[in-house]
C-alpha positions in Angstrom: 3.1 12.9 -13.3 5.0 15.3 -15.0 3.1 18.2 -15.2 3.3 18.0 -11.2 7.1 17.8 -11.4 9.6 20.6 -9.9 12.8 21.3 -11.1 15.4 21.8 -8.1 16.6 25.3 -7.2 13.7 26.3 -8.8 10.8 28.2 -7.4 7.5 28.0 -8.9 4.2 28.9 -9.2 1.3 26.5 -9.4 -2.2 27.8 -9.7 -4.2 27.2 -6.6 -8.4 26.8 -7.4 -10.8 29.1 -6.1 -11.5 26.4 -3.4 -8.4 26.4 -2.2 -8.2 30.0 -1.9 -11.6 30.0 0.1 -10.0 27.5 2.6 -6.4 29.1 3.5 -8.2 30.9 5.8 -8.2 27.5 7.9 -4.7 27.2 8.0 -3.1 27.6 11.4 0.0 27.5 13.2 -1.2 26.8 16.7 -1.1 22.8 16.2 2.7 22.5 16.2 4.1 21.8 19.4 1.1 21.9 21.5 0.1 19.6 24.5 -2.7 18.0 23.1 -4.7 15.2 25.3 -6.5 11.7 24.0 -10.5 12.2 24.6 -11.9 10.2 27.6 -13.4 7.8 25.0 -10.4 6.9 23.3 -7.4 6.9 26.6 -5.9 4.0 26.5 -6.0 1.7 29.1 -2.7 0.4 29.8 -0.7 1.6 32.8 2.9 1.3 31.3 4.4 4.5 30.2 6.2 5.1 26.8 10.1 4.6 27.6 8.7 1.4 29.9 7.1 0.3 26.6 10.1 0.8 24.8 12.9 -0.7 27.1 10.8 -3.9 27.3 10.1 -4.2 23.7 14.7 -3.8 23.5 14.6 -6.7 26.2 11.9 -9.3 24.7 11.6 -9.0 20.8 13.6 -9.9 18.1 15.2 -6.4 16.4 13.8 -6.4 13.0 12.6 -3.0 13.2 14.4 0.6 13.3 11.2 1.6 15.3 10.3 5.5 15.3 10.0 6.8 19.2 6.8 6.4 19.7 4.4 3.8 21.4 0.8 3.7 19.7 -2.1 2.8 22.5 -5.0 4.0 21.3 -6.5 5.9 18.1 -10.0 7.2 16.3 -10.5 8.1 12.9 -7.3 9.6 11.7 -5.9 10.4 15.5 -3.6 8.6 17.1 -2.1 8.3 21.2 0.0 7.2 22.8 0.2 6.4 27.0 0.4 9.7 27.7 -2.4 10.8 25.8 -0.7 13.1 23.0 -1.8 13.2 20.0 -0.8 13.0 16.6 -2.6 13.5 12.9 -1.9 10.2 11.2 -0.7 10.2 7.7 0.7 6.3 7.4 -2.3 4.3 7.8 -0.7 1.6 9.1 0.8 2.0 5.8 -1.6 2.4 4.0 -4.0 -0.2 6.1 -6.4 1.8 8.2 -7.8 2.4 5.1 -11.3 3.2 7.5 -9.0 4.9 9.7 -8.9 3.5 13.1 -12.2 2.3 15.6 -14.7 2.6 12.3 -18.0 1.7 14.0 -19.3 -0.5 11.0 -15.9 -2.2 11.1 -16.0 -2.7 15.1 -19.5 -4.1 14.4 -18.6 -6.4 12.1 -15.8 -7.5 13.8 -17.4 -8.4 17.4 -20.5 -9.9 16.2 -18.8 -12.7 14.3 -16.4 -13.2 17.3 -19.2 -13.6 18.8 -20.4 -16.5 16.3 -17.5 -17.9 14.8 -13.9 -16.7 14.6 -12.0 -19.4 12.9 -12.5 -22.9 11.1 -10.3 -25.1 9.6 -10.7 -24.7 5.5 -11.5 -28.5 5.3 -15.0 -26.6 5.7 -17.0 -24.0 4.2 -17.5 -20.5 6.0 -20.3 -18.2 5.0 -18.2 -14.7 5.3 -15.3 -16.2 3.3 -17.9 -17.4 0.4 -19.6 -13.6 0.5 -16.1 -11.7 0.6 -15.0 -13.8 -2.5 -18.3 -13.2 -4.3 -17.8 -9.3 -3.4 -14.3 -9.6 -4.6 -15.5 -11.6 -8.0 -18.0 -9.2 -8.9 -16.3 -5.8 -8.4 -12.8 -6.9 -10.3 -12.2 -9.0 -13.4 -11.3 -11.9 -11.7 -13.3 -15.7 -11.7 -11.9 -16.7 -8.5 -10.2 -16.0 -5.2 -7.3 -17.5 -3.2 -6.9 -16.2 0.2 -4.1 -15.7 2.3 -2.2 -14.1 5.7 -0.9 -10.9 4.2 0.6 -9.0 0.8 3.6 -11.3 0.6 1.8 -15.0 1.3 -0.3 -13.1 -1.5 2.0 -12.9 -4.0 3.9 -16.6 -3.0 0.8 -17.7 -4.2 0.8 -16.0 -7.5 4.3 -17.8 -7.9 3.3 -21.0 -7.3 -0.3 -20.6 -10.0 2.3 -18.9 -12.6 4.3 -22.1 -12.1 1.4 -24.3 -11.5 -0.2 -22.6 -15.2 2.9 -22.7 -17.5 3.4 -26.8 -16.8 -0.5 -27.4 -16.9 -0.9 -25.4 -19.9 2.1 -27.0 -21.5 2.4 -30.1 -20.2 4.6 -31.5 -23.1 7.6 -29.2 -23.4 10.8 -30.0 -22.2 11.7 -26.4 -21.3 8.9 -24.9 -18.8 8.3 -21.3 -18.5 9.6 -21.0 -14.9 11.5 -17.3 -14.7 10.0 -14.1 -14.0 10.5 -10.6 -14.9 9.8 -7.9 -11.7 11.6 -4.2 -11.9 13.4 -1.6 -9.9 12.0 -0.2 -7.1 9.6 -3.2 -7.2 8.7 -4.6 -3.4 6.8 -7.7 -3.5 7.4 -9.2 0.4 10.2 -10.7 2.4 9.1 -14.8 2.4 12.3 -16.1 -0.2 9.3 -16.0 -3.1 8.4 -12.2 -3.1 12.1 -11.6 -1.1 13.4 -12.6 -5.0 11.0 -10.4 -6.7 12.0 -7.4 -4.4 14.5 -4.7 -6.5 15.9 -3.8 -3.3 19.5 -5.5 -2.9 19.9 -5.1 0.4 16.9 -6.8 1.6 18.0 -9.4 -0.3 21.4 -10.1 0.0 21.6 -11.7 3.5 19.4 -14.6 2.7 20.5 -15.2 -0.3 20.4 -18.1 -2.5 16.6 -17.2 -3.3 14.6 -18.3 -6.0 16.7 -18.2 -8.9 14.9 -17.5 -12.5 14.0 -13.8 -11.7 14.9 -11.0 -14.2 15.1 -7.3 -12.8 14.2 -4.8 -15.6 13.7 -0.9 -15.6 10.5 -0.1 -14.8 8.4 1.5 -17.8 11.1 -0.1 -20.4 9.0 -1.2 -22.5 11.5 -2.8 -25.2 13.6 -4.5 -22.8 10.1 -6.4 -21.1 9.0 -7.1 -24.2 11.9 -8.7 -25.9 12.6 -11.2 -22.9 9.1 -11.8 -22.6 8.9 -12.7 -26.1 12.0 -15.5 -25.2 9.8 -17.8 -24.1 10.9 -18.2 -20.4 8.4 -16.1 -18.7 6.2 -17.9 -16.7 5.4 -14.4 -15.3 6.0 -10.8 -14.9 5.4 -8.9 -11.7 4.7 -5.3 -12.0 3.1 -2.5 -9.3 0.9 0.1 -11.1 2.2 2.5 -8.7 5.3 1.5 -6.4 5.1 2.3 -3.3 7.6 1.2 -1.1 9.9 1.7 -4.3 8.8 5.9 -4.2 5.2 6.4 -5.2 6.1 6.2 -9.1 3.5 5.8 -11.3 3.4 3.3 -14.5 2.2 5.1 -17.9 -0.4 3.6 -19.8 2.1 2.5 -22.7 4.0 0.4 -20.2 1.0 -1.5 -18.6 -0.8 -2.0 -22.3 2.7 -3.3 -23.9 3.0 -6.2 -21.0 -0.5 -6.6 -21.4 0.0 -8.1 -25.5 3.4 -9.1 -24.6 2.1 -11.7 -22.4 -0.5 -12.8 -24.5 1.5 -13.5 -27.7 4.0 -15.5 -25.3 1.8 -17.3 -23.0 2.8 -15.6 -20.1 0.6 -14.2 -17.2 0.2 -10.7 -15.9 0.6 -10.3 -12.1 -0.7 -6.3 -10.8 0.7 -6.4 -7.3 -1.8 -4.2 -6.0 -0.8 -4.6 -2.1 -0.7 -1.0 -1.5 -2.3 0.9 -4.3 -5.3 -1.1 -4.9 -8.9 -1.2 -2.7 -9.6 2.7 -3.3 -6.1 4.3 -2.2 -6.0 5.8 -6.1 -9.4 6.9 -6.2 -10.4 4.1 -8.2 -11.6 0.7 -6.9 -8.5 -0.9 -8.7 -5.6 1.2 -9.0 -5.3 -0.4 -12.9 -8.5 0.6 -14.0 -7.1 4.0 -14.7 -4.9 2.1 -17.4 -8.0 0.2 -19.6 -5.2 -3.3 -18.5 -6.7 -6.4 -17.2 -4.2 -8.6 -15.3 -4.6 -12.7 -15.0 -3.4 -12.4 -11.4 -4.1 -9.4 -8.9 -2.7 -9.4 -5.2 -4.2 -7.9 -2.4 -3.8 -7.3 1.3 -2.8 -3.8 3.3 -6.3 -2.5 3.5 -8.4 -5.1 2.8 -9.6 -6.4 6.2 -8.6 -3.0 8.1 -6.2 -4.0 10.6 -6.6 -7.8 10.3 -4.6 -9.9 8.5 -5.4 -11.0 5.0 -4.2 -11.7 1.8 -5.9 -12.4 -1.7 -4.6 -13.4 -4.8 -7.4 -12.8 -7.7 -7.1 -15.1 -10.5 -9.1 -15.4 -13.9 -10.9 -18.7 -14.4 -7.6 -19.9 -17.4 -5.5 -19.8 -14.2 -8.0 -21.4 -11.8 -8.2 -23.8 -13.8 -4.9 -25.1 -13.2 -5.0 -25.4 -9.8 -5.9 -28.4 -8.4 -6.9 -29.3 -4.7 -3.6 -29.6 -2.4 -1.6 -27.3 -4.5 -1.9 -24.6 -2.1 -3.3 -24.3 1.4 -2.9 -21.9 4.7 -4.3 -22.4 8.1 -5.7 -19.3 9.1 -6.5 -17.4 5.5 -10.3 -16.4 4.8 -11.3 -17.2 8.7 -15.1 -15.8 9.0 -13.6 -13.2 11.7 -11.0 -11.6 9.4 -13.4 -12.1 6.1 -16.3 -10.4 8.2 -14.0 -7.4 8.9 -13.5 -7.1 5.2 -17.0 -7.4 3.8 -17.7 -3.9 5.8 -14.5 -2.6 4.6 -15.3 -3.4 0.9 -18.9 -2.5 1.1 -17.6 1.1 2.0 -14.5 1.8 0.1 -16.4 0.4 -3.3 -19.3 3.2 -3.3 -19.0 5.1 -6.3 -19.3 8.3 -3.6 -16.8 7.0 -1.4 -14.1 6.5 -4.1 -14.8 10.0 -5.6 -14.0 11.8 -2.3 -11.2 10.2 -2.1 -9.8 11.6 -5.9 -11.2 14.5 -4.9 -9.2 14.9 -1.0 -6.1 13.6 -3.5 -6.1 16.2 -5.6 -7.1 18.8 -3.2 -3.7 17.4 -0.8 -1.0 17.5 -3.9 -2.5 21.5 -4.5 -1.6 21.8 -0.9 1.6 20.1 -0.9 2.9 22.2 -4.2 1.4 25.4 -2.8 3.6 25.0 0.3 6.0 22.8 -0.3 6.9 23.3 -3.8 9.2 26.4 -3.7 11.1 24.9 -1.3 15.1 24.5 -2.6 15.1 20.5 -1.5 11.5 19.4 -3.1 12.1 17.5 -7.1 8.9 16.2 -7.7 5.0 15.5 -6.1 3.8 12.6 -7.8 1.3 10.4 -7.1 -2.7 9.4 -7.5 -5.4 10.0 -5.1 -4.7 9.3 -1.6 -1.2 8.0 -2.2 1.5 10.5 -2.9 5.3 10.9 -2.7 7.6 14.2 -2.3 11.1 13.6 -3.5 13.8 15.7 -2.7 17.3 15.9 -3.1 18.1 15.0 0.7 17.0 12.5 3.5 13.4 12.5 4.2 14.2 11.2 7.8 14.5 15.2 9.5 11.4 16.2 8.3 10.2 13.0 9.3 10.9 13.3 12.5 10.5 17.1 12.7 7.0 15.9 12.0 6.3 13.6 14.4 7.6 15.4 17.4 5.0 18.5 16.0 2.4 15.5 16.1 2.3 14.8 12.5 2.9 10.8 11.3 4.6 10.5 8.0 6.4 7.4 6.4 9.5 7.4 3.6 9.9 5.3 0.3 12.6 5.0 -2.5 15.9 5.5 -1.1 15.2 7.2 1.6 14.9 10.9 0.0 10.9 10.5 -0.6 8.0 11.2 2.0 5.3 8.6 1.8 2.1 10.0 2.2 -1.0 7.3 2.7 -3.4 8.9 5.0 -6.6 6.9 5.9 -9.1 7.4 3.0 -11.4 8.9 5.8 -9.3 12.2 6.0 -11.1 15.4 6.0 -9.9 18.4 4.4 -9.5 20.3 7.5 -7.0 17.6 8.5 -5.2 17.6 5.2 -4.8 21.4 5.6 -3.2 20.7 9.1 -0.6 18.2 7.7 0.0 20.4 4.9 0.6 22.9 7.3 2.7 21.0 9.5 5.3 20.0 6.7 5.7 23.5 5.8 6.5 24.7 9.5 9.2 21.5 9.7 10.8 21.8 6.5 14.0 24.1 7.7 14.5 20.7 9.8 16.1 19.9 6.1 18.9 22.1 6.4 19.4 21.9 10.1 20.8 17.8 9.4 21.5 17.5 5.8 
């Protein structure tokens, strides 16, 4: 991470390969601001028009979200429309959930033929495509066993209630359980009252407070500070993201990850990698902590996994299973055979050796792009980030260029406090189209000074 940071005020210079050399010549200014129109196959079929969309939406829904003017109807690949037919290059994913990007004809497939057999049972019975997505799961990761659930947050409420579940099954005699946890800033776990009191950021919190109590916010990557309250004895566990995303794309250091590692082990406490939104092949890697030689007891799962269907997974090693007993947990709808279908052809691609190589390779070939461009510019501190997940800080709002962007058909996303642009883009992307956002960014940046 450092060797890709820029100093503000500061222009620089970063060597550019011979590839990327070769392919400037595909850059091009022509796809800002043009009209461009949704192929027949893909124009979508609803006859409402965007500010109909929108006034209803004001009219009927509950306002939880600061929505972006724009109504989403129909996409393909890493293209998205809207009623009208316009187009625009997308860069969020879903953040960072079309991992496939969007209408993937193996994942269409798999969908449809097991709505066509089977789309949900109750769990008081087995399923075949939850039993196979488990066994895929077991046998690519270091985990014994698999808990599934609804989505990233029911996937960590889960590794809650098994840190919980562990500590008094493990040491059933003491009069003072482990029950506290240890998570850090920038952390974002979920919004149920669980993850919500895990989450770093106050104001997410503050209106429903009380939450769980017990939690302990540390800095993330101090290592003395984790390591002396973990030593105290109250830990059942400690939460930590190998790379942050909602918190800012930052990046843990090996030292960090290995000193919670033996930490936890000398106290009894377990290891939670919340890999939501870095894990299943955004990094470049399979697991986003394999590139830190750390195991974790407990790894959580969801964004990407099922491509646009809801899912969650918690991944547990067989000491943590093996406290969990029948009717300690339970969920309707998690590990239906439609949803579990959906992510056996997602995980069968994104785990190819092949596959995950492209994707370092598109990573490293987007942050060249971004520090070529981008770099020089007055507002950009820092490019950081691993494979197909990478944030821009600056020293202003990201929200201008963010919306500079999407009116010149380019979707991008912020993180941290607001000065970072998040950028996830399905794992899918083509050079050509990494060029164009590139691009894009460049041409939108005075949108910067215009605001701020």
């Amino acid at each position: 991470m450092g060797s890709l940071q820029h100093l503000l005020n500061r222009p620089i210079s970063v060597p550019i390969s011979p590839n990327l050399k070769h392919r400037r010549s595909f850059f091009t200014h022509a796809c800002l601001n043009l009209d461009v129109h949704a192929p027949d196959s893909v124009k979508p079929k609803t006859h409402l028009k965007s500010r109909e969309v929108m006034e209803m939406e004001g009219k009927v829904l509950v306002g939880t979200y600061a929505r972006n003017p724009v109504v989403i109807s129909s996409g393909k690949g890493c293209k998205l429309y809207d009623p009208e037919g316009r187009e625009y290059l997308d860069c969020t994913s879903g953040i960072a959930v079309n991992a496939l990007g969007h209408g993937d004809t193996d994942w269409v497939k798999a969908v449809v033929e097991q709505a066509n057999l089977l789309t949900h049972v109750s769990n008081v019975f087995y399923s075949v495509p939850q039993v196979e997505l488990a066994r895929r799961l077991v046998d690519f990761s270091f985990a014994d066993r698999v808990f599934f659930s609804n989505s990233g947050t029911e996937a960590n409420e889960a590794a809650i209630k098994f840190a919980r579940k562990y500590q008094r099954f493990t040491n059933p005699d003491e009069k003072q359980q482990a029950t506290e946890f240890i998570s850090f800033s920038n952390s974002f776990h979920g919004r149920t009252m669980g993850a919500l009191a895990l989450t770093s950021k106050e104001n997410y919190r503050f209106p429903f407070e009380p939450v769980m109590p017990g939690v302990n916010f540390l800095e993330y990557g101090d290592v003395q500070a984790a390591t002396e309250l973990i030593k105290s004895g109250r830990i059942a566990a400690v939460f930590v993201e190998p790379i942050q995303g909602e918190g800012g794309i930052y990046s843990a250091t090996k030292e960090f990850l290995q000193s919670l590692r033996g930490a936890c082990d000398d106290a009894g406490s377990l290891l939670v990698f919340d890999e939501v939104q870095c894990g299943l092949g955004r990094t470049g890697y399979l697991w986003a902590h394999e590139a830190y030689d750390v195991v974790p007891d407990i790894m959580t799962l969801a964004k990407p996994l099922a491509g646009g269907l809801p899912i969650g997974a918690s991944l547990v090693s067989e000491k943590v299973a093996a406290a969990i007993k029948y009717g300690d947990h339970g969920s309707t709808f998690a590990g239906g055979p439609l949803v579990c279908n959906a992510a056996i052809a997602v995980l069968d691609k994104i785990s190819k050796p092949d596959f995950l190589a492209s994707v370092s390779k598109k990573g490293e070939y987007f942050k060249e792009l971004i520090m070529h461009k981008l770099g020089g510019n007055s507002h950009v501190r820092e490019v950081r980030g691993s494979g197909l997940i990478i944030g821009i800080e600056l020293d202003v709002s990201a929200s201008p260029l963010v919306d500079a962007c999407r009116d010149s058909g380019l979707l991008i996303l912020t993180a941290g406090k607001g000065n970072v642009v998040r950028l996830v883009p399905p794992l899918i992307i083509s050079e050509q189209e990494l060029e164009r956002a590139a691009e894009i960014m460049l041409e939108c940046l005075p949108a910067l000074d215009k605001t701020n």
